[in-house]
Structures are given as C-alpha cells and as structure tokens.
N, CA, C and O of each residue as an XYZ file, in Angstrom:
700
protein
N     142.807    109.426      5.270
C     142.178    108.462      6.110
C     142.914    108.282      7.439
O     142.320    108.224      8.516
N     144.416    108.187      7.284
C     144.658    107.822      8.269
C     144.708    109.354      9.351
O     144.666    109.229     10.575
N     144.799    110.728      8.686
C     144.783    111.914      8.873
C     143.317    111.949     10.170
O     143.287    112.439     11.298
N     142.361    111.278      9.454
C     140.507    111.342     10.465
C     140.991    110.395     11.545
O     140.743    110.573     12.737
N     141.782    109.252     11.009
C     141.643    108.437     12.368
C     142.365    108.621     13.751
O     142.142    108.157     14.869
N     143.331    109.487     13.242
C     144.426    110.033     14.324
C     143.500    111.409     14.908
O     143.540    111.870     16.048
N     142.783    111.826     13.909
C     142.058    112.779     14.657
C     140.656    112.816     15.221
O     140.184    113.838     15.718
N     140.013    111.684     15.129
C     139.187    110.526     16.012
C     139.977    110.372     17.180
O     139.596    110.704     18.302
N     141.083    109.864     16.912
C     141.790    109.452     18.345
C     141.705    110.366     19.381
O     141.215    110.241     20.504
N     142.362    111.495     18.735
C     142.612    112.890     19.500
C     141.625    113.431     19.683
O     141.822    114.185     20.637
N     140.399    113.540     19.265
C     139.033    114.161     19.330
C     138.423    113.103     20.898
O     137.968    113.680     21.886
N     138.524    111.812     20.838
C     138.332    110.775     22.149
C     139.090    111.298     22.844
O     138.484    111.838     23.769
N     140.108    111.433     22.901
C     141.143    111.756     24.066
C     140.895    112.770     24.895
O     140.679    112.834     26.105
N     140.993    113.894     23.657
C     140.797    115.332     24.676
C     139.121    114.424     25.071
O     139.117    114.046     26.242
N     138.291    114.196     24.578
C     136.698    114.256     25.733
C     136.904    113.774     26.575
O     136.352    114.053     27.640
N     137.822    112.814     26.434
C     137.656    111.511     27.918
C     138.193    112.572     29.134
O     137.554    112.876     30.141
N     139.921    113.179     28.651
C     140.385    114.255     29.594
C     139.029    115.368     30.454
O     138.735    115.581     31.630
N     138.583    115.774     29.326
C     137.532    116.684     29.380
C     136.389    115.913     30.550
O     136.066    116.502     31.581
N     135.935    114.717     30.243
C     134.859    114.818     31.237
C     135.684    113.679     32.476
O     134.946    112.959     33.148
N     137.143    113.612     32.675
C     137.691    113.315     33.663
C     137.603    115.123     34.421
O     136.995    115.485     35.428
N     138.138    115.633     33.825
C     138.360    117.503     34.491
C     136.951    117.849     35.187
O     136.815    118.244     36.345
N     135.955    117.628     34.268
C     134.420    117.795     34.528
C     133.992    117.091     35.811
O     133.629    117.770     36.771
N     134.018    115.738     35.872
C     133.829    114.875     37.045
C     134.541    115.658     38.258
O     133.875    116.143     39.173
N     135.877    115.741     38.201
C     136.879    115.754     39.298
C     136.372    117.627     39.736
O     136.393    117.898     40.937
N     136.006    118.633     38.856
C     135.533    119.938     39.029
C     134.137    119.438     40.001
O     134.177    119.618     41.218
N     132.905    118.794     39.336
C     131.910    118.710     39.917
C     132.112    117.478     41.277
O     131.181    117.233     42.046
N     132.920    117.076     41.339
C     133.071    116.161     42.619
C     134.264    116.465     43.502
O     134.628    115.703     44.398
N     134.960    117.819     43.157
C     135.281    118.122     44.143
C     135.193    118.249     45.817
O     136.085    117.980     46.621
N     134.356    118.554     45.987
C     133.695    119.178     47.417
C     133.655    117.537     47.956
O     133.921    117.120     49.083
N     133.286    116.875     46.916
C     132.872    115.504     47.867
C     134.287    114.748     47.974
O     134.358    113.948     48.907
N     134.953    114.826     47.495
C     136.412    114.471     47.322
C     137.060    115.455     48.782
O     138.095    114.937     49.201
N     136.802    116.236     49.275
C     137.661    116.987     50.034
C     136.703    116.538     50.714
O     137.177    116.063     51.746
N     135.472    116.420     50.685
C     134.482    115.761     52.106
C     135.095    114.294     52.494
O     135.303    114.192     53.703
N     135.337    113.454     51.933
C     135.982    112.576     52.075
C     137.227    112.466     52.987
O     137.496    111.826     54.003
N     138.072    113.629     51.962
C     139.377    113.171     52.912
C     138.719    113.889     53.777
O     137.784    113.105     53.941
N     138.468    114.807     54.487
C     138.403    115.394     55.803
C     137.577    114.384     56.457
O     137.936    114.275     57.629
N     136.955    113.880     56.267
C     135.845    113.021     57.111
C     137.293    111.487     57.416
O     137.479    111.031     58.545
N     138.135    110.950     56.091
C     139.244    109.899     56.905
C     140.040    110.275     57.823
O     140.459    109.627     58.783
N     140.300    111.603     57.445
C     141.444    111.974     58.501
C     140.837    112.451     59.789
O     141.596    112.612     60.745
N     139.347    112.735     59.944
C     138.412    112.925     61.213
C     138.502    111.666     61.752
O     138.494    111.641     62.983
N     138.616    110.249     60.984
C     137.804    108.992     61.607
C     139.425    108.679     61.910
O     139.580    108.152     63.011
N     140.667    108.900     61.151
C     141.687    108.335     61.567
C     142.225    108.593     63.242
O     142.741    107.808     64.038
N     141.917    109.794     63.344
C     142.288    110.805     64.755
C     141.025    109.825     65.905
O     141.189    109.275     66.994
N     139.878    109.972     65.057
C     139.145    108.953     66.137
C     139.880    107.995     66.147
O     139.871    107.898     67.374
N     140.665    107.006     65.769
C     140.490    105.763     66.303
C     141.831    105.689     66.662
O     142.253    104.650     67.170
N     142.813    106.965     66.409
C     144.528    106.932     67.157
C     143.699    107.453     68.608
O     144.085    107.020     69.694
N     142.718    108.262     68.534
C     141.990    108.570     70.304
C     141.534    107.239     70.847
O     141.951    106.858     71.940
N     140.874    106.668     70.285
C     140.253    105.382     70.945
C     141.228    104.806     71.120
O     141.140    104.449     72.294
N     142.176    104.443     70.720
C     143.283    103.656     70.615
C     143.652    103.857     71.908
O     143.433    103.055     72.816
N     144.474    105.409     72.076
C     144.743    105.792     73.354
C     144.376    105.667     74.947
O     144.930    105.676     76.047
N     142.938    105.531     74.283
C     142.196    105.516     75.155
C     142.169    103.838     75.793
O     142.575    103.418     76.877
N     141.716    103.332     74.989
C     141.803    102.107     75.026
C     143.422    101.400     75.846
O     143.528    100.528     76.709
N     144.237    102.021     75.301
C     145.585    101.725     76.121
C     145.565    101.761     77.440
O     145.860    100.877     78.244
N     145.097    103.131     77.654
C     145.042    103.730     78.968
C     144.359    102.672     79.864
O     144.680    102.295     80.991
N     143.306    102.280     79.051
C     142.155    101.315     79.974
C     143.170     99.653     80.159
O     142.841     98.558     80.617
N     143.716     99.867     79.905
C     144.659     98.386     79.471
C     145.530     98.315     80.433
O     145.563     97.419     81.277
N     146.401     99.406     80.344
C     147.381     99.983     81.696
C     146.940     99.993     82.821
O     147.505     99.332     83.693
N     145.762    100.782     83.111
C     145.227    100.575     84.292
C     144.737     98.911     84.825
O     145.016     98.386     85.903
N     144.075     98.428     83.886
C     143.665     97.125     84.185
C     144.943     96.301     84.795
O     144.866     95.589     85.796
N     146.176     96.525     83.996
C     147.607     95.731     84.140
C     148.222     95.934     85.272
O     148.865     95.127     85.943
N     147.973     97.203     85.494
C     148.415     97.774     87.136
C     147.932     96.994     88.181
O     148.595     96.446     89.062
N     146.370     96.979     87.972
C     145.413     96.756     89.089
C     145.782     95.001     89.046
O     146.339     94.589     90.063
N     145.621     94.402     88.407
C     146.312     92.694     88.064
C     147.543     92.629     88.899
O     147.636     91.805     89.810
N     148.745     93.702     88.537
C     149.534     93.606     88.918
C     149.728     93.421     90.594
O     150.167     92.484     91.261
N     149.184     94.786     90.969
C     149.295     94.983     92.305
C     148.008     93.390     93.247
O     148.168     92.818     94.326
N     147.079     93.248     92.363
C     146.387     92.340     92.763
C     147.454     90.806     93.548
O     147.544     90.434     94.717
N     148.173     90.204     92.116
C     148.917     89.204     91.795
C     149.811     89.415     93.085
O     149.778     88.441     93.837
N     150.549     90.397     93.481
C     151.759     90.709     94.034
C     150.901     90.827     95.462
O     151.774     91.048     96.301
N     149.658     90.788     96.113
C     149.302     91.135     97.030
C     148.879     89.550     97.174
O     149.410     89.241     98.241
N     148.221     88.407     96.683
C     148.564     87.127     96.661
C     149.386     86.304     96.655
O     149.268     85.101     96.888
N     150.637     87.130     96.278
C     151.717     86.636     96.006
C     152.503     86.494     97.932
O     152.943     85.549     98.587
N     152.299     88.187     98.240
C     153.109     87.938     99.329
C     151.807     86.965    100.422
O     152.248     86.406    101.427
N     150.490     86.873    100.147
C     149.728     86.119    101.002
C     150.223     84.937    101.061
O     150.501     84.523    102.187
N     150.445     84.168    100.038
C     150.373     83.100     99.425
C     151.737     82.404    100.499
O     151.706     81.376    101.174
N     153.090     83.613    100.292
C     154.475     83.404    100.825
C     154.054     83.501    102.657
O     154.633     82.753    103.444
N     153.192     84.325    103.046
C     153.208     84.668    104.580
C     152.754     83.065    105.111
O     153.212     82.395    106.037
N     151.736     82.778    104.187
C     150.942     81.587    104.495
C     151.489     80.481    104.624
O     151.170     79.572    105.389
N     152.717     80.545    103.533
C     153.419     79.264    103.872
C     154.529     79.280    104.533
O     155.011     78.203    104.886
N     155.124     80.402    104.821
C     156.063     80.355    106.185
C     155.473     80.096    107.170
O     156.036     79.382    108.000
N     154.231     80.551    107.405
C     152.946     80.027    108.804
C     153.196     78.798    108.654
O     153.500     78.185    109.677
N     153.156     78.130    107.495
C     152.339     76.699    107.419
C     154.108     75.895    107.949
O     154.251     74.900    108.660
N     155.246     76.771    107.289
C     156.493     75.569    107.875
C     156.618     76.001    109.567
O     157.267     75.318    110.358
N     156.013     77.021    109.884
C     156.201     77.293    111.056
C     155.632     76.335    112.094
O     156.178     75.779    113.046
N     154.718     76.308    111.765
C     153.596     74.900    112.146
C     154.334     73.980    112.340
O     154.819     73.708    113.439
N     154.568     73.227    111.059
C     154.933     71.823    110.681
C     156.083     71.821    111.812
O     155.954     70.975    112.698
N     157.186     72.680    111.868
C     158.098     72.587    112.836
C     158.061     72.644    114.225
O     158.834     72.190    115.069
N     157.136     73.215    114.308
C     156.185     73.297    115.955
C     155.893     71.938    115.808
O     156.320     71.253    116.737
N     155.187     71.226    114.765
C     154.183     69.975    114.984
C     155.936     68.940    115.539
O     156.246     68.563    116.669
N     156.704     68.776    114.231
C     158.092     67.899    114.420
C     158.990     67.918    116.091
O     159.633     67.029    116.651
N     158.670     69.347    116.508
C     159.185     69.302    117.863
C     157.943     68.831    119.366
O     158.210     68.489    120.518
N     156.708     69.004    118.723
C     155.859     68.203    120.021
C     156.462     66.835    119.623
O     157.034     66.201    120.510
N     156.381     66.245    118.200
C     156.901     65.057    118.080
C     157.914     64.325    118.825
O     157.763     63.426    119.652
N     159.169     64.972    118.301
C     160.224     64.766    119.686
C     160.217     64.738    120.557
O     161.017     63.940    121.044
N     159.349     65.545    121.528
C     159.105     65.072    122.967
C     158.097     64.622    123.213
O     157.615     64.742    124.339
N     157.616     64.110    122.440
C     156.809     62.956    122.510
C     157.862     61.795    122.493
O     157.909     61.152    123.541
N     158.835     61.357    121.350
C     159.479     60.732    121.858
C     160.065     60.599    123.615
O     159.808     59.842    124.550
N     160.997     61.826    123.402
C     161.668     61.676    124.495
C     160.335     61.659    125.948
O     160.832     61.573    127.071
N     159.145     61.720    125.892
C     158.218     61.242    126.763
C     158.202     59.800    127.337
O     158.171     59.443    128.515
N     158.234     58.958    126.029
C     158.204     58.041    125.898
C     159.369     56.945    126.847
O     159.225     56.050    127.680
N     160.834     57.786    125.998
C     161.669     57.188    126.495
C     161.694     57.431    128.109
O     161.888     56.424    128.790
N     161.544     58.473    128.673
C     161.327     58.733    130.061
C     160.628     57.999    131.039
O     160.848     57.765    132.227
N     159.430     57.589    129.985
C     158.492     57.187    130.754
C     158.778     55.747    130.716
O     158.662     55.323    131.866
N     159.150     54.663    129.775
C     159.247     53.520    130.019
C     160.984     53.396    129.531
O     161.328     53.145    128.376
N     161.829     53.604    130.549
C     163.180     53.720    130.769
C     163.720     52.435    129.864
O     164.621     52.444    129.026
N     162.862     51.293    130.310
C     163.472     50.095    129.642
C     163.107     49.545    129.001
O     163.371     48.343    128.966
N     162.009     50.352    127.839
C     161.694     50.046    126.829
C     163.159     50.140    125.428
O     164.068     50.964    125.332
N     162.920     49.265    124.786
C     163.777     49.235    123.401
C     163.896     50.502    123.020
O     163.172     51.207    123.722
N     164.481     51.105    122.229
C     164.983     52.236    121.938
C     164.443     51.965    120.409
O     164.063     53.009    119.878
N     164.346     51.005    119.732
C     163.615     50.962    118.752
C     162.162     51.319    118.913
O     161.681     52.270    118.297
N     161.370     50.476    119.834
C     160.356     50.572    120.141
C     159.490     52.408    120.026
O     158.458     52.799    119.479
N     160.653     53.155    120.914
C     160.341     54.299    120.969
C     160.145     54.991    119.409
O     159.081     55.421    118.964
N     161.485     54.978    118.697
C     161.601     55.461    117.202
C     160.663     55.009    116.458
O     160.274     55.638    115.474
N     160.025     53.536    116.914
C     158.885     52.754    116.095
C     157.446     54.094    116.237
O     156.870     54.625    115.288
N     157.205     54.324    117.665
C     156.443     55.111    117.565
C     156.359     56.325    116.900
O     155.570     56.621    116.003
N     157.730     57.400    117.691
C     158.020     58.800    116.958
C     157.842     58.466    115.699
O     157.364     59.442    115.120
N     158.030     57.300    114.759
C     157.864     57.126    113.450
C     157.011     57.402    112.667
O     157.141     58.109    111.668
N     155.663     56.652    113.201
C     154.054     56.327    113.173
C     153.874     57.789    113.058
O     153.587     58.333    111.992
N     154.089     58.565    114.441
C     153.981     59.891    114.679
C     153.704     60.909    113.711
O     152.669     61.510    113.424
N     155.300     60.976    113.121
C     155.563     61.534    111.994
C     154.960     60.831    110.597
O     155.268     61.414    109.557
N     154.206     59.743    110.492
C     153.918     59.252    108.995
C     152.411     59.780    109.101
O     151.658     59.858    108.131
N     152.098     60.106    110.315
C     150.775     60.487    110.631
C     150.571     62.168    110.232
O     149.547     62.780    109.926
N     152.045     62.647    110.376
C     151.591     64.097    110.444
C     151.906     64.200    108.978
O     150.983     64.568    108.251
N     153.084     63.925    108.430
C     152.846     63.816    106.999
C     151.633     63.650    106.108
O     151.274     64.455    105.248
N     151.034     62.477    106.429
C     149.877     62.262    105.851
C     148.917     63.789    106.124
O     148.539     64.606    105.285
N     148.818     63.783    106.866
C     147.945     65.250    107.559
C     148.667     66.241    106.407
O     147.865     66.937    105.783
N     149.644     66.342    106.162
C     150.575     67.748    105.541
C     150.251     67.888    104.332
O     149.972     68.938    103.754
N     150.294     66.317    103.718
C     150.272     66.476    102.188
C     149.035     66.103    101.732
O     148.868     65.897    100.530
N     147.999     65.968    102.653
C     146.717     66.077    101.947
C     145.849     67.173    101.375
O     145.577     68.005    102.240
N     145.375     67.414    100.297
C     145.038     68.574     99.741
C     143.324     68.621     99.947
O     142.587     69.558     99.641
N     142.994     67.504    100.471
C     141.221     67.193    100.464
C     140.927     67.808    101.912
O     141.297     67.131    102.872
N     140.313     68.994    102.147
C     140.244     69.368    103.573
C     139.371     68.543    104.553
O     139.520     68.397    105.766
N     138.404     68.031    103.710
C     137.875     66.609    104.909
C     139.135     65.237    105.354
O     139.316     64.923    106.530
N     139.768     64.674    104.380
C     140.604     63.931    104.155
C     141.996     64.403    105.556
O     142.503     63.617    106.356
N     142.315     66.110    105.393
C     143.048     66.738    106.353
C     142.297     66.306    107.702
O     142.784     65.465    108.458
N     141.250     66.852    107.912
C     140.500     66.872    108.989
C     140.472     65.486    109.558
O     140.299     65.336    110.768
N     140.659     64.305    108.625
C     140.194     63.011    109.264
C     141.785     62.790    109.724
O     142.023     62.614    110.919
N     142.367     62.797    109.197
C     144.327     62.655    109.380
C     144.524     63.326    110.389
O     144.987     62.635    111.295
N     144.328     64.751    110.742
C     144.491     65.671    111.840
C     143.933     64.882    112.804
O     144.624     63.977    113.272
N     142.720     65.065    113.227
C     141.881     63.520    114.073
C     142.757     62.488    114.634
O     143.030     62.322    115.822
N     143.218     61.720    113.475
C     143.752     60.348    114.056
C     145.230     60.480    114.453
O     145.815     59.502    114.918
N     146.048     62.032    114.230
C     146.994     62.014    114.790
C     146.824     62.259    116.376
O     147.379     61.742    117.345
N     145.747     63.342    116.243
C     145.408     63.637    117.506
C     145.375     62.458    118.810
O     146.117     62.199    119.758
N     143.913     61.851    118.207
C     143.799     60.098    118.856
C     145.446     59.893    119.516
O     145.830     59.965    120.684
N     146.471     59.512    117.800
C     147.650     58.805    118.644
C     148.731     59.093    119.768
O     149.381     58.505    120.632
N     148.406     61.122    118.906
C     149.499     61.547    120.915
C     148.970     61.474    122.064
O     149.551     61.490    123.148
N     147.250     61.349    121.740
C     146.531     61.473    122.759
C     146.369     59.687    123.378
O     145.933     59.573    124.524
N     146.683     58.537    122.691
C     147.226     57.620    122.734
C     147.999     57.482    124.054
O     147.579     57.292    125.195
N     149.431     57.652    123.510
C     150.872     57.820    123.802
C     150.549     58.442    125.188
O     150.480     57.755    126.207
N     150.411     59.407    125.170
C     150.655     60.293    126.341
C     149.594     59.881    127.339
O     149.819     60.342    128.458
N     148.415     59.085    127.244
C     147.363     58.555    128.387
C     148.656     57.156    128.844
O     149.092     56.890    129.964
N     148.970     56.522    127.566
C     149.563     54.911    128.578
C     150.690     55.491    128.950
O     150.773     55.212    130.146
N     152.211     56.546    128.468
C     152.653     57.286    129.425
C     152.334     57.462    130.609
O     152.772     56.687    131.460
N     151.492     58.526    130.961
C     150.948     58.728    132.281
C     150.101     57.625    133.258
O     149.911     57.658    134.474
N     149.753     56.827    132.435
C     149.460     55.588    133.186
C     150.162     55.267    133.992
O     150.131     55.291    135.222
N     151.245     54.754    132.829
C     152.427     53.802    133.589
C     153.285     54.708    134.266
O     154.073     54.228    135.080
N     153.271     55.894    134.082
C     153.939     56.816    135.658
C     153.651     56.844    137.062
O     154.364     56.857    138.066
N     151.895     56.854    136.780
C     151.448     56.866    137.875
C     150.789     55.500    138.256
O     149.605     55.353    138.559
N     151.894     54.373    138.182
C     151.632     53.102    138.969
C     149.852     52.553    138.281
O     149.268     51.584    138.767
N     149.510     53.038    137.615
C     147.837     52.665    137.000
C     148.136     51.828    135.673
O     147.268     51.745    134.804
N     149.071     51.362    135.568
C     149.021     50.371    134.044
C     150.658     49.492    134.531
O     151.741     50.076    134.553
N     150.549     48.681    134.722
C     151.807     47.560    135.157
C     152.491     47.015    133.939
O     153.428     46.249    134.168
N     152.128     47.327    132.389
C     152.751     46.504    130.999
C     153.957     47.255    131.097
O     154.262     48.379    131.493
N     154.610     46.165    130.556
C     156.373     46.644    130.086
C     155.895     47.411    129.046
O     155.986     48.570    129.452
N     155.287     47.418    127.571
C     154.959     48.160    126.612
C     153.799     48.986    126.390
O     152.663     48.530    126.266
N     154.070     50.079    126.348
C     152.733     51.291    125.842
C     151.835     49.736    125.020
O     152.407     49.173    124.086
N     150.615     49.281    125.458
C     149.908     48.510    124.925
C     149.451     48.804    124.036
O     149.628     48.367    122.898
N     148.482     49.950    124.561
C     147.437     51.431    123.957
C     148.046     51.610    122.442
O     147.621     51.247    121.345
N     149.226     52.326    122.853
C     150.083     52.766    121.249
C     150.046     51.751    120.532
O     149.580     51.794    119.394
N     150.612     50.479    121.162
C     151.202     49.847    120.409
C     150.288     49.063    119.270
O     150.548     48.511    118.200
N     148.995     49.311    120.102
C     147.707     48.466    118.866
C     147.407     49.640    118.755
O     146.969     49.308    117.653
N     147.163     50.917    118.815
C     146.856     52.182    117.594
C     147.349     51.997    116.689
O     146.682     52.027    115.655
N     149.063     51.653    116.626
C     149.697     51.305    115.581
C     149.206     50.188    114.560
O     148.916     50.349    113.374
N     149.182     49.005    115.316
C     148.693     47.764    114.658
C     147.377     48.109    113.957
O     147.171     47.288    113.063
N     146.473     48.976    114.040
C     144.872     49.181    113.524
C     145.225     49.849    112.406
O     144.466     49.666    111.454
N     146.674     50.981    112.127
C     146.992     52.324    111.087
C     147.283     51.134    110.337
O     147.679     51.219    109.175
C-alpha cells in the first residue's frame, strides 16, 4: 500500500514535470517573443529617455541664457535708474544753492526747509511702484522746482519785493 502510494506520488510528479516541459517546449517561441519584444521596449524608452533629456538641456540652456539676458537688463536698468536719481539729488542742490543766492538773507534753515521738501518729493517719486501714482509725484515735483525757480527769478529781477520765496513757501504748506 504504501509501495502504490509513493508510486502515485511519483507517477504525479513525473506528469506535472512532463506537462511543465510540454508547456515551456510549446510556448517557447512566445517566451523568446516576449523577451525580445522587453528588451525592444526597454531600448525604446532608455531612447526616449535620451531624447527627452536632450529636450530638457536644451530648454535649460535657452532659460538659462534667457534669465542671464534679464538679468544683465534688469542690472543696466538700474544703474540708469541710480544714475538718474543722482542727476535728480544734484539739480536738487543747486536748487538749493539757487535759492541761497538768490535770497542772500534768507535763513539758512529756510533754504534746507525747502531742498528738504525737494528731496521728500523726489523720494516719493522713487519709491513709488504705481506708474500713474509715479507720474502724479513726478508732476508735483516738477510744479515745485518749477515753483522755486519762478519766485527765484522774480526776486532777482526786482518783480517780487517779499523777503521769503512766498510761492514755495505755500507749495509747501498745500504738500
């Protein structure tokens, strides 16, 4: 008995082997179709890959050189812009020293009171980021040298008799 059952066992065994051999004989071809077809799709997609890099690199370049061409705009623009501002700070000053020229015996505060205004005016103008807001600030600085420099020339040329820039002095009083 136990002689049949061990040879039951072994009689299952070898078939199962047997139609594993059978399967793997008749599914060969598709088994080698297989791998050749992963290792076809693997090569595709290390190519795409490549490819894909390539397209990546280039893009990174073109960003790059983009960024770096804004970059130096960005820098030209604002050396323009302190170039300005320092042009603007030196009409300022002689605007002061206009001032002082022009009314000899005016206070010396008086004068700095103005150059002050001057400068809180152009500031304002500098650090505004609203370009209408700029435009209205630019304006009213304008108005005040254009102020300054009419009761100046007034009072040079004998046409305004006040000890004090009047003009300025209520532009100021209205800011």
């Amino acid at each position: 008995m136990l002689k049949d059952w061990l040879l039951n066992i072994l009689t299952t065994i070898h078939e199962l082997k047997s139609k594993n051999l059978t399967w793997q004989r008749d599914n060969q071809g598709k088994e080698a179709t297989l791998k050749q077809a992963k290792v076809l799709a693997e090569k595709a997609m290390i190519a795409e890959l490549r490819k894909r890099s390539q397209q990546l690199k280039h893009e990174l370049t073109i960003l790059q050189t983009q960024h770096t061409a804004e970059l130096l705009m960005f820098k030209t623009k604002c050396k323009q812009d302190v170039k300005d501002y320092k042009q603007y700070l030196a009409s300022l000053d002689q605007l002061k020293h206009s001032i002082q020229s022009s009314y000899t015996h005016l206070p010396e505060a008086v004068a700095f009171t103005i150059h002050h205004h001057a400068k809180y005016l152009l500031n304002e103008m500098w650090e505004t980021t609203d370009f209408e807001e700029k435009m209205r600030r630019e304006i009213q600085l304008i108005r005040f040298m254009s102020t300054v420099h009419e009761d100046a020339r007034l009072y040079l040329e004998g046409e305004n008799k006040d000890i004090l820039p009047e003009k300025t002095l209520t532009f100021i009083e209205k800011s």
